[in-house]
BAMI-804126 format. One record per residue: residue number from 1; z, x, y of N, C-alpha, C in turn. Coordinates in Angstrom, 2 decimals, m for minus. Layout:
NUM Z X Y Z X Y Z X Y;
...
# end
This chain:
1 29.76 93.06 m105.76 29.85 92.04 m104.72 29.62 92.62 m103.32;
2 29.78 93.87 m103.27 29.72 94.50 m101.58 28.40 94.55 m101.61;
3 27.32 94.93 m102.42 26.08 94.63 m102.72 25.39 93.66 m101.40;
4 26.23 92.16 m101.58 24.78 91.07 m101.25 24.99 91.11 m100.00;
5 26.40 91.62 m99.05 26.02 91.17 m97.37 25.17 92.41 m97.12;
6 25.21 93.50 m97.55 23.93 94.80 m97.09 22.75 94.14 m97.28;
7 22.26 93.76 m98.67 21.11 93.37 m98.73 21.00 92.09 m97.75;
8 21.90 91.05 m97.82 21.62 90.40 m96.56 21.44 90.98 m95.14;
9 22.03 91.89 m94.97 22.00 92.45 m93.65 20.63 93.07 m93.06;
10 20.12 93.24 m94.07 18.87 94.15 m94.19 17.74 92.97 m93.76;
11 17.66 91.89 m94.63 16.41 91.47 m94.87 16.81 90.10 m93.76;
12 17.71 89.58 m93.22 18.37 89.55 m91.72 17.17 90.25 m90.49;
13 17.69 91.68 m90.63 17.30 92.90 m89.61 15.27 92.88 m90.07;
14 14.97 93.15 m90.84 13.80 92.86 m91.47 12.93 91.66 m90.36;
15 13.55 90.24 m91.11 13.40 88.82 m90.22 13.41 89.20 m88.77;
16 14.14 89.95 m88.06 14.33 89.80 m86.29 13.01 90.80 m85.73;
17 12.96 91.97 m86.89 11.76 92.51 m86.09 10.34 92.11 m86.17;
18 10.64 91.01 m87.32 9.13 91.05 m87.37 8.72 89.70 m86.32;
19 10.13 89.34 m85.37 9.70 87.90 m84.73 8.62 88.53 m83.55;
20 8.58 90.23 m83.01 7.92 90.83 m82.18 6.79 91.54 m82.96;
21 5.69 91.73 m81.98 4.77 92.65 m82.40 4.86 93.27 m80.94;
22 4.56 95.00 m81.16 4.26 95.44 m79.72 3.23 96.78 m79.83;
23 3.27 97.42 m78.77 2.52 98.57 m78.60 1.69 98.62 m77.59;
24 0.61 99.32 m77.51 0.10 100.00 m76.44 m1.46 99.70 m76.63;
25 m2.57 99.43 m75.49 m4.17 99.13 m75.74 m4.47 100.32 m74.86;
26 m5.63 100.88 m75.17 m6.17 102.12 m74.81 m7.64 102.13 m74.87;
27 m8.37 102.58 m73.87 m9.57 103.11 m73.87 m10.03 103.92 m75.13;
28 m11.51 103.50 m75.74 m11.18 104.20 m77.33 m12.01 106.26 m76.70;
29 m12.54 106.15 m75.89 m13.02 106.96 m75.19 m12.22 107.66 m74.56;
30 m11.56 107.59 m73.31 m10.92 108.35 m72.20 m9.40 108.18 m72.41;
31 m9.09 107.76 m73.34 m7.35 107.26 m73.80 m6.97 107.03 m72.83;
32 m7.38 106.15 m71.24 m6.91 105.77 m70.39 m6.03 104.22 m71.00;
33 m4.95 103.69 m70.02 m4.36 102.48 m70.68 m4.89 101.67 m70.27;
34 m5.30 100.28 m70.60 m5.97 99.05 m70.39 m4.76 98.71 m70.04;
35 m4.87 97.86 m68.46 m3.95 96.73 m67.81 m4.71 95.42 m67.96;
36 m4.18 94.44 m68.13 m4.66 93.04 m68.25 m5.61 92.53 m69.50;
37 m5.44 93.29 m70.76 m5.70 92.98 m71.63 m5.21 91.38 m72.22;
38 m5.49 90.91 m72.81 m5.28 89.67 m73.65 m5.44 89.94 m75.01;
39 m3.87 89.76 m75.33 m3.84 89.33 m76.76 m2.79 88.13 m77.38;
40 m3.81 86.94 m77.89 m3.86 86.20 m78.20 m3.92 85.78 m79.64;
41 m2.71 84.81 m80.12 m3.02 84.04 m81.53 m3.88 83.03 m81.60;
42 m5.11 83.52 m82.51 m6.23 82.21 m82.38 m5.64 80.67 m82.20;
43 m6.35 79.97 m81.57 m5.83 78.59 m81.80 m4.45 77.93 m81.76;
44 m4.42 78.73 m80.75 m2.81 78.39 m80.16 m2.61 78.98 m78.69;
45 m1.49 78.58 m77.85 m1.31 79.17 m76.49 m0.36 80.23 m76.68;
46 m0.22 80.47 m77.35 0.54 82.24 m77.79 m0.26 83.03 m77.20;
47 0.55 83.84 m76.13 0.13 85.36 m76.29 0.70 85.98 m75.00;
48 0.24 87.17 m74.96 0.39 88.32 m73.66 m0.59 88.88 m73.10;
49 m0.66 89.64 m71.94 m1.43 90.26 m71.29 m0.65 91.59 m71.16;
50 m1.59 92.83 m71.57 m1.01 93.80 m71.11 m0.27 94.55 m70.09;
51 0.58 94.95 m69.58 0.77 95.35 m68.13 0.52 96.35 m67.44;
52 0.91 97.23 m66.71 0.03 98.32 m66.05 m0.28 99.71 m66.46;
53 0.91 99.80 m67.65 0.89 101.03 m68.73 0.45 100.54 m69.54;
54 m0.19 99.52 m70.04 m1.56 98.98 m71.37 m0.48 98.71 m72.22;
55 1.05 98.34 m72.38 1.97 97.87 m72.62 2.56 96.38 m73.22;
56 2.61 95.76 m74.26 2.53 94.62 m75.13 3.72 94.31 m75.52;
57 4.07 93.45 m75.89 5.38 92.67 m76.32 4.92 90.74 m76.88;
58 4.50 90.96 m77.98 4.19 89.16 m78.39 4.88 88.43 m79.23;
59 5.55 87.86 m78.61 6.62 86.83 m79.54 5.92 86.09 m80.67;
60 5.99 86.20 m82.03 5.64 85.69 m82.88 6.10 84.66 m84.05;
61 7.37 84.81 m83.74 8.49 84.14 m84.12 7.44 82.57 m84.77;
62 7.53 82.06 m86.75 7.20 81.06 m86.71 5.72 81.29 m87.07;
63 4.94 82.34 m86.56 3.78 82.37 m87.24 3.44 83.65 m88.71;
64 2.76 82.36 m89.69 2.19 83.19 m90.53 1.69 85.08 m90.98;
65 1.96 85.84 m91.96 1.23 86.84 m92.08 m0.28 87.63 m91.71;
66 m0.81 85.97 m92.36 m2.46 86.10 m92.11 m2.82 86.05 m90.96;
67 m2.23 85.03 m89.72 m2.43 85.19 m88.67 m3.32 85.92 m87.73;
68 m3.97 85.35 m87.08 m5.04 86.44 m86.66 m4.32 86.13 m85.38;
69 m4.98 87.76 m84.58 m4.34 87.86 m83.43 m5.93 88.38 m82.72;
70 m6.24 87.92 m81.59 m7.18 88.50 m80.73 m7.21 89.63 m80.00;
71 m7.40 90.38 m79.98 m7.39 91.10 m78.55 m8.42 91.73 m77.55;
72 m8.40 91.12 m76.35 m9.80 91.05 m75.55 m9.81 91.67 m74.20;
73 m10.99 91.85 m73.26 m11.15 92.12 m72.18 m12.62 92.34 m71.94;
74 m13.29 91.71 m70.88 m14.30 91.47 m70.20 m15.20 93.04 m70.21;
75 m15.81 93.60 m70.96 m16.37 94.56 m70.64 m15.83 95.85 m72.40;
76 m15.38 94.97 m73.09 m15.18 95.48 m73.74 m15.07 94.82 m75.43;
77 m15.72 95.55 m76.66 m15.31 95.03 m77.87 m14.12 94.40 m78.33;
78 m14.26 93.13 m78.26 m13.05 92.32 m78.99 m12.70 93.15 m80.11;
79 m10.87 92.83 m80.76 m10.64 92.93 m82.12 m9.72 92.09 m82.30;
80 m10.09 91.92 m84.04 m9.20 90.64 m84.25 m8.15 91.42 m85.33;
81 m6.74 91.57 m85.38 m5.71 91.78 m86.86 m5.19 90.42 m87.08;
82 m4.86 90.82 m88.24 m3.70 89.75 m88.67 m2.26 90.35 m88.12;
83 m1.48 89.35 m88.38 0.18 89.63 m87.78 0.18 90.74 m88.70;
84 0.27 90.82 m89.92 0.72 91.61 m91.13 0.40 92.73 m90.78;
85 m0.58 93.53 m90.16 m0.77 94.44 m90.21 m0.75 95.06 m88.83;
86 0.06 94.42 m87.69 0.58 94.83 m86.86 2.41 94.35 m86.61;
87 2.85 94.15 m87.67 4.49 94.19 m87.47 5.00 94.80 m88.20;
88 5.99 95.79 m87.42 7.03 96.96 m87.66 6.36 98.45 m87.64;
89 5.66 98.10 m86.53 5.08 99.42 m86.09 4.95 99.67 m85.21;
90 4.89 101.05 m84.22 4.03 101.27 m82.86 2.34 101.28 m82.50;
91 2.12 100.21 m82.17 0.56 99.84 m82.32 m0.08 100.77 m81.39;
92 m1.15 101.42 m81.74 m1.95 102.13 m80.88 m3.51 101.53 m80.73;
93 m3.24 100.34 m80.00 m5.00 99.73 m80.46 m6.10 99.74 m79.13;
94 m7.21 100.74 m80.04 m8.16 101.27 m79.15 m9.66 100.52 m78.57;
95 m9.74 100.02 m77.95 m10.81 98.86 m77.30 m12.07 99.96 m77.04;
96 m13.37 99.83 m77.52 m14.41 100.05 m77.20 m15.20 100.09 m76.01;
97 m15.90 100.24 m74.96 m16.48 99.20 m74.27 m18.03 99.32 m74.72;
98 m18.56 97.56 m74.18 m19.24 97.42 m75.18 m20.20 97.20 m74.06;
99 m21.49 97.38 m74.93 m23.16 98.43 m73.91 m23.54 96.67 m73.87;
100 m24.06 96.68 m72.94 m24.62 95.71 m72.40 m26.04 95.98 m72.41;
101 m26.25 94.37 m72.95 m27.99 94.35 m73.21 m28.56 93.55 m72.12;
102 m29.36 93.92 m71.26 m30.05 93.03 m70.21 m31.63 92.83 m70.96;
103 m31.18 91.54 m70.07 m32.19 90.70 m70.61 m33.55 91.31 m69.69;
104 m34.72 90.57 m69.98 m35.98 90.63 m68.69 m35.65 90.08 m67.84;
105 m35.78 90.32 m66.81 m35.52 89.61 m65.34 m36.68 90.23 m64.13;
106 m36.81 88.63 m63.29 m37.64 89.27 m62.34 m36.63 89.43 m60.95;
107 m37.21 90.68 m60.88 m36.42 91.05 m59.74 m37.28 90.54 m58.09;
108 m36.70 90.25 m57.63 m36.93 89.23 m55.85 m36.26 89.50 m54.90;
109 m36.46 89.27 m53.62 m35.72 89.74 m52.83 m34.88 88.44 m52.62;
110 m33.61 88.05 m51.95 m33.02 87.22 m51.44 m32.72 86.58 m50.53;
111 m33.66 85.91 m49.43 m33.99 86.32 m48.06 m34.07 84.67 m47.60;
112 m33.23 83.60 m48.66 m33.72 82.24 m47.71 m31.82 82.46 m47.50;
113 m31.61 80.77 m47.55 m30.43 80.81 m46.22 m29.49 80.23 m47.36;
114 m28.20 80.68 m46.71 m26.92 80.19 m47.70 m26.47 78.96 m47.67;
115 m25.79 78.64 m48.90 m25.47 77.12 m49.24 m24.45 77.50 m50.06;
116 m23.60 76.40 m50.01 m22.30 76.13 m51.09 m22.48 75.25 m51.74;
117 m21.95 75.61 m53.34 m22.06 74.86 m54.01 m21.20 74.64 m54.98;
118 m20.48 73.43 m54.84 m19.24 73.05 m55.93 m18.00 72.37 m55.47;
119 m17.24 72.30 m55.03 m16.16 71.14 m54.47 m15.44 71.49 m53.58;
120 m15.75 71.16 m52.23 m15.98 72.02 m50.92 m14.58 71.20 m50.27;
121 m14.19 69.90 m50.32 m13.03 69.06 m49.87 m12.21 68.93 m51.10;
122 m11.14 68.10 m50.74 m10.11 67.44 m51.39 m9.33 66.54 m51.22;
123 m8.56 65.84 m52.38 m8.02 64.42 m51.96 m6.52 64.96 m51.29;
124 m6.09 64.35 m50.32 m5.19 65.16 m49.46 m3.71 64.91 m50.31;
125 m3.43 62.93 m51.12 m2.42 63.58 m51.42 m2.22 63.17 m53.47;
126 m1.15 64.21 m53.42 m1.08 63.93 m55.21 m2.02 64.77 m56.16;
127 m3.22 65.34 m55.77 m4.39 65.43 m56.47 m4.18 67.41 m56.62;
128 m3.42 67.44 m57.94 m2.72 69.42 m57.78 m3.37 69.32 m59.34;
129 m3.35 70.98 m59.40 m3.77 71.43 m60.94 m3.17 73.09 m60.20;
130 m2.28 73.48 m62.03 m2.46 74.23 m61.57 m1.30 75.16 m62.63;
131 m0.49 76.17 m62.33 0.92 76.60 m63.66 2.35 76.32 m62.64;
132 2.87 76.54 m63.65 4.80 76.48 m63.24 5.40 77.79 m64.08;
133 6.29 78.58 m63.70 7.16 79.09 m64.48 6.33 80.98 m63.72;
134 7.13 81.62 m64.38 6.55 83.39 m64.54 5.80 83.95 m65.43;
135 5.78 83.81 m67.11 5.30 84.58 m67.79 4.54 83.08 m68.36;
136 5.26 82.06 m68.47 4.62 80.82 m69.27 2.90 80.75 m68.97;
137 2.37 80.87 m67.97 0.84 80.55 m67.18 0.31 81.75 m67.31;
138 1.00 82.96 m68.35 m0.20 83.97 m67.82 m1.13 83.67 m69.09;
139 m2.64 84.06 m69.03 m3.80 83.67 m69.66 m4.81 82.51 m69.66;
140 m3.72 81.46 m68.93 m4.03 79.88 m68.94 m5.37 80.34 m68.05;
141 m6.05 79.52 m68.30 m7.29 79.11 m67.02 m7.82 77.74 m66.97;
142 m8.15 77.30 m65.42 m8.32 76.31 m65.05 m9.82 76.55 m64.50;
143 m10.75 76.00 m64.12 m12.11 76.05 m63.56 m12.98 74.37 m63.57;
144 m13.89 74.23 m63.24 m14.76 73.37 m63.18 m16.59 73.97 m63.35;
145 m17.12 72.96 m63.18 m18.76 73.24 m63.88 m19.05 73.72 m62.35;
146 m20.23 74.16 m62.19 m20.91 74.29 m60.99 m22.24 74.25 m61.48;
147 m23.15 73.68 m61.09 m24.54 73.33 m61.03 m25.07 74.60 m60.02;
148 m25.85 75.34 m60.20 m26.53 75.96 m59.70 m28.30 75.78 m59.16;
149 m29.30 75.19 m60.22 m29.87 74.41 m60.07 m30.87 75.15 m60.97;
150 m32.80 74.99 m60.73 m33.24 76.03 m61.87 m33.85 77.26 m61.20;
151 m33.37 77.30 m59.95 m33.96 78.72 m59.86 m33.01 79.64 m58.92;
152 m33.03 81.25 m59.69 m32.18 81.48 m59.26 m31.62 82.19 m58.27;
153 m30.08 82.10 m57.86 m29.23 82.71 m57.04 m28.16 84.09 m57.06;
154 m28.48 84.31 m55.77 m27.25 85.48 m55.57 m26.20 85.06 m55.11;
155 m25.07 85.49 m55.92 m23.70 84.62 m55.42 m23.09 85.65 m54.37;
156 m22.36 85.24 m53.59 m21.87 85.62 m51.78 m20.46 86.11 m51.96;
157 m20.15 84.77 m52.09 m18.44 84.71 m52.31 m18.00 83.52 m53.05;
158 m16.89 83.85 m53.38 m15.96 82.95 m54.19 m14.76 81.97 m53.31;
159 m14.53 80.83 m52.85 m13.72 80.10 m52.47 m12.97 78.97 m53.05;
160 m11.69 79.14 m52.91 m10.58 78.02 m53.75 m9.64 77.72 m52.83;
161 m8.52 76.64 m53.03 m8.10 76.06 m52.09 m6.98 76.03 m52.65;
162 m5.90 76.82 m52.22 m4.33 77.08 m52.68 m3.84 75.56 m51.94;
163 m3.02 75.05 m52.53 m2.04 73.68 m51.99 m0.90 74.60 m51.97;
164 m0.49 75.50 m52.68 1.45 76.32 m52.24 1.63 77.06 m53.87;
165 1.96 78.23 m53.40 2.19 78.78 m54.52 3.69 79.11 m53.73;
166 4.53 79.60 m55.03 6.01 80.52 m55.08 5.87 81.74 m55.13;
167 5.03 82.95 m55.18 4.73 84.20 m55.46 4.30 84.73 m53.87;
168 4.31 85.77 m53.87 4.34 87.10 m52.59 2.60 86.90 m52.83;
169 2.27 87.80 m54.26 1.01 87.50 m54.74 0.39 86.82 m56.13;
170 m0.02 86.41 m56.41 m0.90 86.20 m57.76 m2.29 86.76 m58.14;
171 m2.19 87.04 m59.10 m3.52 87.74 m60.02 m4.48 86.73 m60.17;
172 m5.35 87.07 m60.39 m6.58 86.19 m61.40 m7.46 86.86 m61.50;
173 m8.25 86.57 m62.93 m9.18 87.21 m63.65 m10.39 86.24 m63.24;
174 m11.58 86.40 m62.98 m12.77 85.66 m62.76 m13.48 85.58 m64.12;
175 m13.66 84.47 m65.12 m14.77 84.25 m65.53 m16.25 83.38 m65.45;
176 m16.90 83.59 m66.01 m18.38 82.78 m65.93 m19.07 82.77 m66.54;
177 m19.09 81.58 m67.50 m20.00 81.16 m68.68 m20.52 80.75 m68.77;
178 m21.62 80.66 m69.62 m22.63 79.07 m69.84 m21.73 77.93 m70.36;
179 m22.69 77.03 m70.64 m21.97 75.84 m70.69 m22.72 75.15 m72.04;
180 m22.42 74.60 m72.93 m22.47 74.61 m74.43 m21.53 73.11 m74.87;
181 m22.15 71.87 m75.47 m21.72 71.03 m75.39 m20.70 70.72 m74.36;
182 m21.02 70.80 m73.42 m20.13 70.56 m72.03 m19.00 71.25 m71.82;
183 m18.75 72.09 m72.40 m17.22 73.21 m72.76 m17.51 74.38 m72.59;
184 m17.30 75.09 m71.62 m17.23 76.85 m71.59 m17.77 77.15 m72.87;
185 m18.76 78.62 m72.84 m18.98 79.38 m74.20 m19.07 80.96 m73.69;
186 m20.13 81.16 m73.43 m20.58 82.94 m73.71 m20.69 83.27 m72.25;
187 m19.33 84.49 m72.52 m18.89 85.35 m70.95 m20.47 85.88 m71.05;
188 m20.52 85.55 m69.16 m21.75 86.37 m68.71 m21.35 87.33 m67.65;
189 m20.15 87.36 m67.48 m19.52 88.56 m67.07 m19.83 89.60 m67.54;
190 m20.23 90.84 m66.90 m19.66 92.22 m68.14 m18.86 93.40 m67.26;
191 m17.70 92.84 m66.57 m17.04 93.72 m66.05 m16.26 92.83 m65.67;
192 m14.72 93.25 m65.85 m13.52 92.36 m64.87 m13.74 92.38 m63.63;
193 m13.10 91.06 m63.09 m13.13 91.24 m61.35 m12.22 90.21 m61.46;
194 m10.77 90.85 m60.86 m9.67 90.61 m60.43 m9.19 90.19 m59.09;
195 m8.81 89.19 m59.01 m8.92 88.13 m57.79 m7.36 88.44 m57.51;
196 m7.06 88.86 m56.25 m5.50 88.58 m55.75 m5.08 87.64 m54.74;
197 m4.37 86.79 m54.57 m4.59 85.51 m53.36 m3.02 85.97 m52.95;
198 m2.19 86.10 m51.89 m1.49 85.92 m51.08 m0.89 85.08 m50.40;
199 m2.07 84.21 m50.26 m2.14 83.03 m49.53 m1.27 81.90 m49.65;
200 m0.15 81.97 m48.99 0.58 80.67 m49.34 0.04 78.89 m50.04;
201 m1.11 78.65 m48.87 m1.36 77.60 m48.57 m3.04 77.99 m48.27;
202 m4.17 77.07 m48.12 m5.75 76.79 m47.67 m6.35 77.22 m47.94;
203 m7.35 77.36 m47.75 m9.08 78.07 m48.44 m8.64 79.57 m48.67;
204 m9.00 80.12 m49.65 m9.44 81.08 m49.72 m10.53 81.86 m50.14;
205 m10.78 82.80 m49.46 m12.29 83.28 m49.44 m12.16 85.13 m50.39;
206 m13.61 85.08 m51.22 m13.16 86.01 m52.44 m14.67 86.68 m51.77;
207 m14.92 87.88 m51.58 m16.39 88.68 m51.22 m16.90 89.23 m52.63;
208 m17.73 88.66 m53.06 m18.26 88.86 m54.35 m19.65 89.75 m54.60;
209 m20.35 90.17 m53.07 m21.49 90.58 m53.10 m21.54 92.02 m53.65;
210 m20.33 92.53 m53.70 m20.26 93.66 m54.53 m20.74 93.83 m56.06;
211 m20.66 92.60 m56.78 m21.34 92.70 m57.68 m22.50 92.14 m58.41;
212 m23.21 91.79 m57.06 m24.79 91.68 m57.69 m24.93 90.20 m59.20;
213 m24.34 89.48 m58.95 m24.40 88.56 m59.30 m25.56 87.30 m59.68;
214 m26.48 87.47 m59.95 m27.91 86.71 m60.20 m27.77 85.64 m61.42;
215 m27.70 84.25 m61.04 m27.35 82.91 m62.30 m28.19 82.35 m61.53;
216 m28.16 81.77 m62.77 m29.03 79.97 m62.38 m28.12 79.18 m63.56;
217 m28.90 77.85 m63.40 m28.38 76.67 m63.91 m26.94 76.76 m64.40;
218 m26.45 75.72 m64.62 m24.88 75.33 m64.90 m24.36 76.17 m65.50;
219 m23.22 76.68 m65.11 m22.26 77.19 m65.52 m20.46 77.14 m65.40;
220 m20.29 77.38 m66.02 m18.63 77.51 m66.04 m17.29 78.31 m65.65;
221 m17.50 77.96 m64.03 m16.42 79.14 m63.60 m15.03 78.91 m63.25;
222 m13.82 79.48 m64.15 m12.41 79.46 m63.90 m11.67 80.60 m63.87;
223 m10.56 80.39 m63.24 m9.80 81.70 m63.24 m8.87 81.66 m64.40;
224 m8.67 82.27 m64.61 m7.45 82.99 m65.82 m6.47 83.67 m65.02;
225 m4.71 83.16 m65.02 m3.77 83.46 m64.36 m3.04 85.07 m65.00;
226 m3.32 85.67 m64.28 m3.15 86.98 m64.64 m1.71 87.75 m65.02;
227 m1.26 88.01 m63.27 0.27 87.71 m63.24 0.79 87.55 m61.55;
228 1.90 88.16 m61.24 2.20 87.37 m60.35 4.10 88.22 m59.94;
229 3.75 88.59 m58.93 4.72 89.58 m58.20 5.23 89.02 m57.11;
230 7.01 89.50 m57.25 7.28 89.47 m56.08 7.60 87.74 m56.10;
231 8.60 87.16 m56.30 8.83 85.38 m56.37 10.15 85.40 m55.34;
232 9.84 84.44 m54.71 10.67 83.48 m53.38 10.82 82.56 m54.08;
233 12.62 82.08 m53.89 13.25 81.55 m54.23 13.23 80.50 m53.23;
234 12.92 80.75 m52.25 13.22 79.73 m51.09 11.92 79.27 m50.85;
235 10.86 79.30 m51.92 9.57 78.96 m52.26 9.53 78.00 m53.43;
236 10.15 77.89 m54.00 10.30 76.92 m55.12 10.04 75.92 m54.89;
237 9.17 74.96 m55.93 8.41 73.82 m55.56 8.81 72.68 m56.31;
238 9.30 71.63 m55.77 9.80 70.28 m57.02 9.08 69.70 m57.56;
239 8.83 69.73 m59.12 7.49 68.59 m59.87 8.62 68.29 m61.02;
240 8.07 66.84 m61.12 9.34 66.11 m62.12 10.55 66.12 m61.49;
241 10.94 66.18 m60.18 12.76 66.27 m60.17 13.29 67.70 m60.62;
242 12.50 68.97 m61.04 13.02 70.16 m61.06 12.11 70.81 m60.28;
243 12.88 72.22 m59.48 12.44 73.33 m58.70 11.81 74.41 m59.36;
244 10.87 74.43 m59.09 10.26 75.53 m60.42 9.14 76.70 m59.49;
245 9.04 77.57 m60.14 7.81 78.31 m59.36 6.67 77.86 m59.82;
246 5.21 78.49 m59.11 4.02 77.36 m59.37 3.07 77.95 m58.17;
247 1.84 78.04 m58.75 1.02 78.00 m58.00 0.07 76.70 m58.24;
248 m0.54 76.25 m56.98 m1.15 75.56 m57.59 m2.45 75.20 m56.51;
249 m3.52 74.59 m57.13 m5.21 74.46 m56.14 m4.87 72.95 m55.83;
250 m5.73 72.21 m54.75 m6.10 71.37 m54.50 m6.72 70.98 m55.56;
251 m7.15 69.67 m55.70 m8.15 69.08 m56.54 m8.75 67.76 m55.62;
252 m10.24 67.41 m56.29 m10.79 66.41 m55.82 m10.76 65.37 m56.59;
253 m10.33 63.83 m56.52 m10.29 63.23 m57.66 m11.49 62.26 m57.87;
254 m11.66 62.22 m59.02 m13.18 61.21 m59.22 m14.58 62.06 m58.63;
255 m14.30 63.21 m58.73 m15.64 63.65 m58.71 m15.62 65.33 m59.70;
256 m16.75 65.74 m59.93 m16.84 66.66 m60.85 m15.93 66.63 m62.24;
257 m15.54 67.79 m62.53 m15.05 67.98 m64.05 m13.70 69.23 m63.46;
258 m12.86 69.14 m64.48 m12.03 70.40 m64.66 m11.83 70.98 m65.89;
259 m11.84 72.16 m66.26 m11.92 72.64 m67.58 m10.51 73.15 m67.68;
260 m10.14 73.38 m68.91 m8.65 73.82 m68.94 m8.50 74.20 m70.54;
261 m7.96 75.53 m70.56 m6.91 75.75 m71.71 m5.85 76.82 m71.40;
262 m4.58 76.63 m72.39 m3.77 77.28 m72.18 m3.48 78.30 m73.24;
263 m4.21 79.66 m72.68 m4.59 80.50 m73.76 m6.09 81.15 m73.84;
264 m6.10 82.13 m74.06 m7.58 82.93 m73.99 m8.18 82.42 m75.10;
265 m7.06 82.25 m76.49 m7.97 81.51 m77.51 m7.72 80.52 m77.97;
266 m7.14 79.61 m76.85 m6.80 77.98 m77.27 m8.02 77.19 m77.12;
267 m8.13 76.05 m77.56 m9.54 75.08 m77.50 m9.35 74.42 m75.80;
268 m10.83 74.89 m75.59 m10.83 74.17 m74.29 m10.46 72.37 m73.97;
269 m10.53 72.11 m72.89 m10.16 70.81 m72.65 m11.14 70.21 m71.51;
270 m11.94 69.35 m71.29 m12.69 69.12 m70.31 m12.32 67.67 m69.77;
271 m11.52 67.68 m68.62 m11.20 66.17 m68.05 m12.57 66.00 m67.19;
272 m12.79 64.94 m66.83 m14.22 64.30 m65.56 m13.46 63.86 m64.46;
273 m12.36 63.61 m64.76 m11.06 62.82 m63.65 m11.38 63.54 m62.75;
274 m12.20 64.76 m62.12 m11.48 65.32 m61.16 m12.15 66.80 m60.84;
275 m11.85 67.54 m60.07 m12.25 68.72 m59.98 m11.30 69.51 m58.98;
276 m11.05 71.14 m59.53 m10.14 71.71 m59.05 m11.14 72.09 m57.51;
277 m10.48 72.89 m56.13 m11.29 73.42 m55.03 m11.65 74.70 m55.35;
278 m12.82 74.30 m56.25 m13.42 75.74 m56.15 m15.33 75.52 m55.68;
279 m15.73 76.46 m54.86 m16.80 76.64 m54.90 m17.62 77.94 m54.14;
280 m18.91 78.45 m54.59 m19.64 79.14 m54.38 m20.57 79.05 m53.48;
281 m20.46 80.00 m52.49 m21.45 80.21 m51.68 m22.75 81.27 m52.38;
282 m24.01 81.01 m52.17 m24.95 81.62 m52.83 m26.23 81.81 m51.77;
283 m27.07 82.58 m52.49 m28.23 82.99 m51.40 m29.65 82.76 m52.34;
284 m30.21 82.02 m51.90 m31.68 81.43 m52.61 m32.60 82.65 m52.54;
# end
């Protein structure tokens, strides 16, 4: 009889560790640590982002063995495990980076005059998009379409329009995709570029000419909420009748699109209601 509370005790202790998966992402090359990795349960808003020691912790609690888990970053070979074969261990998982194939391109000089393009005002009141909370919003991304047109541009800078965040600073990850039955598809990124805003409140302006940036026609650009340092309490913002932290953009209503999911590998969402303040300055 003293038998069944051990074995209960055990397979108890068993159950609690396997509600975590954790460990460490690494350069498979320079064993440097990856910060701001994403790893994600397919098809769901589960997940984490690495932190500045390439450092993981993913609550799993509720999901399956088979489970696939993502793990990603802009400039580098995805991998996918199942839960099973990353719980009750110290994970050591090593990211590739992955060679980039350029296409033909004609190269031109850039020499006519700048223009913006994408949702330059906003409706002054009611019209927000955007996260609440500390760890809940990291991965989420919000963006809209931008039309570029058919021939192409050098992008300048990046501008968005903070309405009030609760944070000292916030992160964001820049992506930019084509556009594929009207829904985000294939990063044309091939290098992170990490956006930090400060900015309590109004436009903000992002200098992007550093990276040589050359698109045309429509594409799909949103940020991905990274993380977010440093929270004022005496910043706290009321939505619903509770005080919550939050950053959040202007939006325009009844014009353009906003794209949205919550999760690197959740299914996108495309409202028309509206469009967040983002837009691009570019050089013809």
């Amino acid at each position: 009889m003293k038998l069944i509370p051990i074995i209960f005790l055990f397979f108890l202790t068993v159950q609690v560790q396997a509600q975590q998966i954790s460990g460490k992402v690494i350069d498979s090359s320079s064993g440097k640590s990856l910060e701001y990795v994403n790893l994600r349960v397919i098809d769901t808003s589960l997940g984490v982002t690495t932190n500045e020691k390439g450092e993981f912790s993913l609550d799993i609690k509720g999901q399956l063995p088979k489970t696939k888990v993502r793990v990603s970053m802009i400039g580098y070979k995805p991998q996918t495990f199942q839960i099973e074969e990353l719980t009750n261990k110290a994970n050591i998982i090593k990211l590739e980076i992955e060679a980039v194939q350029l296409g033909e391109v004609t190269v031109k000089p850039f020499i006519g005059k700048l223009k913006t393009i994408g949702t330059t005002s906003f409706t002054s009141h009611g019209a927000l998009c955007g996260w609440g909370g500390i760890q809940k919003g990291k991965g989420n991304e919000i963006g809209t379409k931008i039309e570029l047109g058919t021939s192409t541009v050098l992008v300048k800078s990046l501008h968005v329009r903070v309405s009030k965040q609760s944070f000292e600073r916030s992160l964001f990850r820049l992506h930019i995709r084509n556009i594929v039955d009207n829904l985000p598809s294939k990063e044309l990124l091939t290098e992170n570029i990490i956006i930090p805003i400060t900015k309590q409140s109004g436009w903000v302006d992002i200098d992007l000419s550093k990276y040589n940036l050359v698109l045309e026609g429509n594409i799909a650009l949103t940020l991905e909420w990274v993380d977010v340092a440093i929270t004022n309490k005496l910043k706290l913002i009321q939505i619903n009748g509770k005080k919550v932290y939050c950053v959040l953009f202007n939006k325009k209503q009844k014009q353009g699109n906003i794209y949205t999911r919550w999760g690197s590998e959740a299914k996108w969402i495309n409202d028309d209601s509206g469009a967040p303040c983002f837009y691009l300055t570019v050089q013809e």
